[in-house]
N, C-alpha and C positions, 0 to 999 in steps of 0.2 A: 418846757416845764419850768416851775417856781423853784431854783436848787441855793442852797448854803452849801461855803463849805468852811470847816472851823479850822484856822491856821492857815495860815498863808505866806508861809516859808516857800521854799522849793518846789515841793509837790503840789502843794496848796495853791500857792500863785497862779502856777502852769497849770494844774485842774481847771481854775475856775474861770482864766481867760479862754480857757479851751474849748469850755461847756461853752460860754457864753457868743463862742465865733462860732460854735453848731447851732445855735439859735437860743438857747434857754436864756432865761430870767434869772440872771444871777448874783445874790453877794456872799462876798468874802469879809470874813470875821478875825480878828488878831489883835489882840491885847498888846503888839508893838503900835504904836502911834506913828513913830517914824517909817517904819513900815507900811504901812498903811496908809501915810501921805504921800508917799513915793509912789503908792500903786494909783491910788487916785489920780493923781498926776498924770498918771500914763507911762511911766519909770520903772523900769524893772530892778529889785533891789539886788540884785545878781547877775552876772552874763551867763544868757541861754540865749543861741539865737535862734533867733523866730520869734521869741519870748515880744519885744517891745511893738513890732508890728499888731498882734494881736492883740496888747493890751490896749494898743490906740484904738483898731477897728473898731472890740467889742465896747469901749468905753464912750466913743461915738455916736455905738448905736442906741445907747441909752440899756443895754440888756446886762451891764456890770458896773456893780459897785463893790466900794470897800466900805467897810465900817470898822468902829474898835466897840460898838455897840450891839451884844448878841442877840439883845430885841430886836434887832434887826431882822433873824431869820425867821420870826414867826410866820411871815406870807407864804413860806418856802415850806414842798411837802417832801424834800430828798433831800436829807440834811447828809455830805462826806464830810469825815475826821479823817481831817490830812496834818495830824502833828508828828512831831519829832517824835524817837525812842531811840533816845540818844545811850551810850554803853553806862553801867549804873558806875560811879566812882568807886575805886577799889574792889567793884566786881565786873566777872564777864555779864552777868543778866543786863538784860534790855529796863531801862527806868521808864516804868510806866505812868508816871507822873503827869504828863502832859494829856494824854491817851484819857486816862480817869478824869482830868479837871476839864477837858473839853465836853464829856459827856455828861458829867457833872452839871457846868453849866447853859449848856445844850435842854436838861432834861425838864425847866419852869417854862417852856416857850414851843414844849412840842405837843400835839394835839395826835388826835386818834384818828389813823388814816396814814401817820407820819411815815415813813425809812428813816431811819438813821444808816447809813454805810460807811464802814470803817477802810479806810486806803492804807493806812498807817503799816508798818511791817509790825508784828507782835508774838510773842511765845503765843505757840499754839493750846487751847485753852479762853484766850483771853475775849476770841466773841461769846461763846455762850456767857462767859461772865458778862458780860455787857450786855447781853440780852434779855437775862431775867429782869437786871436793872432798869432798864428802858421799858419792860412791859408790867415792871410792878411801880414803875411810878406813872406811868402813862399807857392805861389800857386802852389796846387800840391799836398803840406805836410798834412798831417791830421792826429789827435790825437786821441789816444783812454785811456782809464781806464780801469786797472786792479788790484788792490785791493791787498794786500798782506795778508796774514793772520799765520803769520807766528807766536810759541811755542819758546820763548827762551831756548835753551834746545834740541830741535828738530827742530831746522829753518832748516838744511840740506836736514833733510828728508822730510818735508812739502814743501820746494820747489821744490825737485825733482819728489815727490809723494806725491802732495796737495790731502785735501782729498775733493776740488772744487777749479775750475775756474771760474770765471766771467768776462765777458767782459764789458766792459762799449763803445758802440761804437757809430759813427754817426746817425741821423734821415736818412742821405742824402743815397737811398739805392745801389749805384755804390760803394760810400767812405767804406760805411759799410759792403759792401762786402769783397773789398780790403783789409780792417782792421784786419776783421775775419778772412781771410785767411792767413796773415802774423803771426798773434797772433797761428792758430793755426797749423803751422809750427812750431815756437817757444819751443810750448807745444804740439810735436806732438806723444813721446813718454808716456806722462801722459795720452797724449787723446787715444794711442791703448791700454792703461790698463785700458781705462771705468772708468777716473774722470770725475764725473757728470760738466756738461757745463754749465752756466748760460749766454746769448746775452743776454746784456741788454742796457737800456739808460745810459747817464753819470749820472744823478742824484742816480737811483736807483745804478749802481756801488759803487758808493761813499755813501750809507747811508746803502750798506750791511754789510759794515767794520767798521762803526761807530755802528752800532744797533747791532751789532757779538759782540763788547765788550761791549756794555752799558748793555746788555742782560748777560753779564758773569758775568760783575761787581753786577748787581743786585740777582743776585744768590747768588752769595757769601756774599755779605750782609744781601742778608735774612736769612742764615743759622745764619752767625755773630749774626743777631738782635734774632734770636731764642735762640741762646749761651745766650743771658744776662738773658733773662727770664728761661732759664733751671737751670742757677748757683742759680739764686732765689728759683727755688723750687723745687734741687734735683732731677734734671731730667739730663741723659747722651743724651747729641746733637747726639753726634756720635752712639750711638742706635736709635734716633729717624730720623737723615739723611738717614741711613738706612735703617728703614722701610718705610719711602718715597719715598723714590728713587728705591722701587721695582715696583713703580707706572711708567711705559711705557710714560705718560704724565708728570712725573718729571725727572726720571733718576739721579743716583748715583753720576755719575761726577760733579765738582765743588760747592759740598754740603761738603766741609770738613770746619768745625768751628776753627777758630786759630786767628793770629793776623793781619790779610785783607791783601788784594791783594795790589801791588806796579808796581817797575818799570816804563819804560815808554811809556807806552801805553794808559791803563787801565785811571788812574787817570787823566791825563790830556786831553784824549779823550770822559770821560764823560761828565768833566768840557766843553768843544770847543763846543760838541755836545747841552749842557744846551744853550751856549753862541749863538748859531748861529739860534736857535732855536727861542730865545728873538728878533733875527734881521729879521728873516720871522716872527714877531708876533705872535707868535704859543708858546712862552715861559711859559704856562703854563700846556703843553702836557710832557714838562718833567722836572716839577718841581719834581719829587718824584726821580731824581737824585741826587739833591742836596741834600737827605735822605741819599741816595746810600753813596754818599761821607761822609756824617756824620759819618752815622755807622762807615766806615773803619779805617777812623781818631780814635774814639773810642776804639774803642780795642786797640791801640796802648796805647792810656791813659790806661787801664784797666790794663795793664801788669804792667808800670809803677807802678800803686797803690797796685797792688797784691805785689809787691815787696817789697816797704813801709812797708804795711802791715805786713809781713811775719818777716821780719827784726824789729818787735816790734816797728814799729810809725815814721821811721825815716831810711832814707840811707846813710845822711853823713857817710866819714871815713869807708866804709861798703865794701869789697872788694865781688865786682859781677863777675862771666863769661857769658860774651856772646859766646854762639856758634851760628855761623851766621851771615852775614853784608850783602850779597848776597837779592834779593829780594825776590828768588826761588833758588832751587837747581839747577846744570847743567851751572851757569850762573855764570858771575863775574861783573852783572850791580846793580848799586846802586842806581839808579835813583829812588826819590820814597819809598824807600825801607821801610818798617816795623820794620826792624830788626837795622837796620845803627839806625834809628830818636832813638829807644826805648833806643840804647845805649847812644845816645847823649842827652836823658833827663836825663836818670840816671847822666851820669857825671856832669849837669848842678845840681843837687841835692846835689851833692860832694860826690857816691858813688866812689869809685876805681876800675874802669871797663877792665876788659884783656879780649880783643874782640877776634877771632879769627873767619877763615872759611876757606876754600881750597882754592879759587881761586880770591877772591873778597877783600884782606887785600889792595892793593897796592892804587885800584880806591877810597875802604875808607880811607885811609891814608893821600891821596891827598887831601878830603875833608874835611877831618873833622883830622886833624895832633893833637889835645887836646888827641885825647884816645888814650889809651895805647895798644896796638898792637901786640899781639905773635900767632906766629908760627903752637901751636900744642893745641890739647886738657887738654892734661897734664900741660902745663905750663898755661890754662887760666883759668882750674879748682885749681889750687895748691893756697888751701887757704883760698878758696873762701868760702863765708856762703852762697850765692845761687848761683844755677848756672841754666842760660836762654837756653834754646833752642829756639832757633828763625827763622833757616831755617834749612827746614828737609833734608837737605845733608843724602845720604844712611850710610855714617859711622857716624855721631849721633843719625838718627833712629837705629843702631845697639848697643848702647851702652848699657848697663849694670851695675848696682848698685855697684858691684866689680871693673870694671873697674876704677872708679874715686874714691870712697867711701874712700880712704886711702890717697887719698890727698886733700880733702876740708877739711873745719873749720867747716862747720856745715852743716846737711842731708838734705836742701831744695832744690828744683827745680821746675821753672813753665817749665810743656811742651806749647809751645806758638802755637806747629802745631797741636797737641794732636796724638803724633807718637809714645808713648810707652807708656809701660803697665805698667796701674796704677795700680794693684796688685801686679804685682813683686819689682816695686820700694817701695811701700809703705811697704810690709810685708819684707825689708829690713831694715827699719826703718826710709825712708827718708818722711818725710813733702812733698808730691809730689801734686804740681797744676795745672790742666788743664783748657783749652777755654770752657765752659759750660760743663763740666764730673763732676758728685760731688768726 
């Protein structure tokens, strides 16, 4: 198929390299220039891996482009809006700002016959608004939702081999047919490997992607809120996640205790969902979000104090390593992050922080230019009287009390994800602390 897709951030990117390595005819649209010379290039403007393989294939094979040109898309009859909705400033609602001016300019270049599909995450409500728009300026055209659900870390392979689709498509059942049949051309490789299909309305579309995360972020907080009350009474989370999670109606995934979920998904799409919720009157159906957020926020303080703490009452002048800025491993986004905020309270305390991580020093650097910045594990342990684990990157879960032990100052370390073992570190002589492990 002929696909556009508008924005080509994040989702955008990895959309439209992804269509384009299942075969479609694809460009990408984005009003960044720099952006969009990097993707030409064949450069991915962010680390995802798998991300720059793809972008060379499909670029090779002549079946992707980039433009900053939205005339671009007129060839294309499956136009996705993959922009940001980023948290509005000084409120929780989602800014729909981007969301509106993509479709906005989308709507001089689309003909009758068109899809418009929304990927974007959004207050539920906001396709049928975009729908009347679309078909009262271009009769003919018609919108549908479909939902992105994408693993920073593995957005490649979730988009090529999602493990669901959802449709979010018309009442009207001619349009609706139409929709679903364009959609599932699109995805018609995913659908002969038996990913389960969801037709639905626009609303339900739109609150399976919001209620996917609100539901993760709540997991993870309850294990977080379990962590506080286990450090009180000598109880190990990570054996007791465990023996839960052999329960079929709980399950093991997203029960690991540390220092909460970030990025930007998760956090701000709790927050939109709380927000939007207050504007259907329904606002106290998820108040126990605002919990949600609490806890996560918390353990971020928790670390900090452990630190404190450990350091005998006091961080100034106290030379810390961070390993970690990233908000997850596999990633280089900081938005959000756990691990970035925990370094930038220490520095505001007057500790002397040498951050480091693989792939995520350049994005923290840019924002936060006060800390101090290296390279390698060795240069951000050397010296250091604690040293943080803060994203479980596989070569810091790999590390080892020998490894570093000959160049700190003194034998402390919080595990922040709880990814290594408190026996071997401790029966080496280090002061080791974990997220509710006694």
């Amino acid at each position: 198929m002929k696909i556009s897709v508008v924005g080509c951030g994040y989702l955008g990117a990895v959309h439209a390299a992804a269509m384009a390595e299942l075969g479609h005819t694809v460009v990408g649209v984005d009003v960044d220039e720099r952006k969009i010379e990097a993707l030409s290039e064949g450069r991915a403007p962010f680390f995802e891996p798998g991300l720059p393989e793809i972008l060379t294939s499909a670029s090779a094979s002549g079946r992707l482009r980039f433009s900053t040109d939205m005339a671009e898309v007129a060839d294309a009859t499956v136009h996705f809006i993959a922009v940001g909705t980023p948290q509005k400033p000084g409120s929780h609602s989602a800014d729909m700002t981007y969301v509106d001016a993509a479709v906005d300019a989308l709507l001089p270049h689309l003909k009758a016959g068109d899809l418009v599909v929304g990927k974007s995450t959004v207050p539920v409500g906001t396709a049928a608004r975009l729908a009347a728009t679309v078909k009262a300026a271009v009769p003919g055209a018609d919108l549908a939702w479909n939902p992105e659900f994408l693993r920073e870390g593995f957005a490649v392979k979730d988009t090529i081999s999602p493990d669901r689709l959802v449709y979010g498509i018309s009442d009207d059942a001619d349009l609706a047919a139409t929709a679903k049949a364009a959609l599932d051309e699109v995805y018609s490789k995913a659908l002969g490997e038996g990913t389960p299909l969801v037709v639905t309305d626009y609303a339900t579309a739109e609150l399976v992607k919001i209620s996917a995360n609100a539901f993760l972020a709540t997991k993870i907080s309850f294990i977080n809120a379990i962590s506080e009350i286990a450090e009180v009474a000598g109880a190990n989370v990570s054996e007791l996640a465990d023996a839960i999670g052999y329960d079929a109606r709980i399950g093991r995934r997203f029960l690991n205790a540390g220092i909460g979920f970030g990025g930007g998904c998760l956090p701000k799409d709790i927050r939109a969902f709380g927000a939007r919720a207050e504007e259907l009157g329904r606002g106290e159906a998820l108040t126990f979000l605002k919990e949600v957020d609490a806890i996560n926020l918390r353990r971020r303080q928790r670390v900090v104090d452990m630190v404190v703490e450990m350091l005998g009452g006091q961080a100034f002048d106290k030379k810390v390593a961070v390993l970690g800025l990233a908000f997850k491993p596999d990633s280089d986004d900081i938005r959000d992050s756990p691990a970035l905020d925990i370094a930038v309270q220490l520095n505001g305390l007057g500790a002397v922080v040498s951050a480091t991580d693989p792939h995520a020093i350049s994005n923290a650097k840019a924002k936060h230019p006060q800390l101090h910045f290296v390279e390698s594990v060795g240069e951000a342990v050397a010296h250091a009287e604690i040293v943080l684990l803060l994203t479980e990157w596989s070569e810091y879960r790999a590390l080892t009390p020998a490894d570093i032990e000959s160049a700190v100052a003194g034998k402390r370390i919080i595990d922040g994800r709880n990814v290594l073992s408190s026996p071997e570190w401790r029966s080496a002589g280090w002061d080791y602390r974990a997220m509710g492990r006694p």
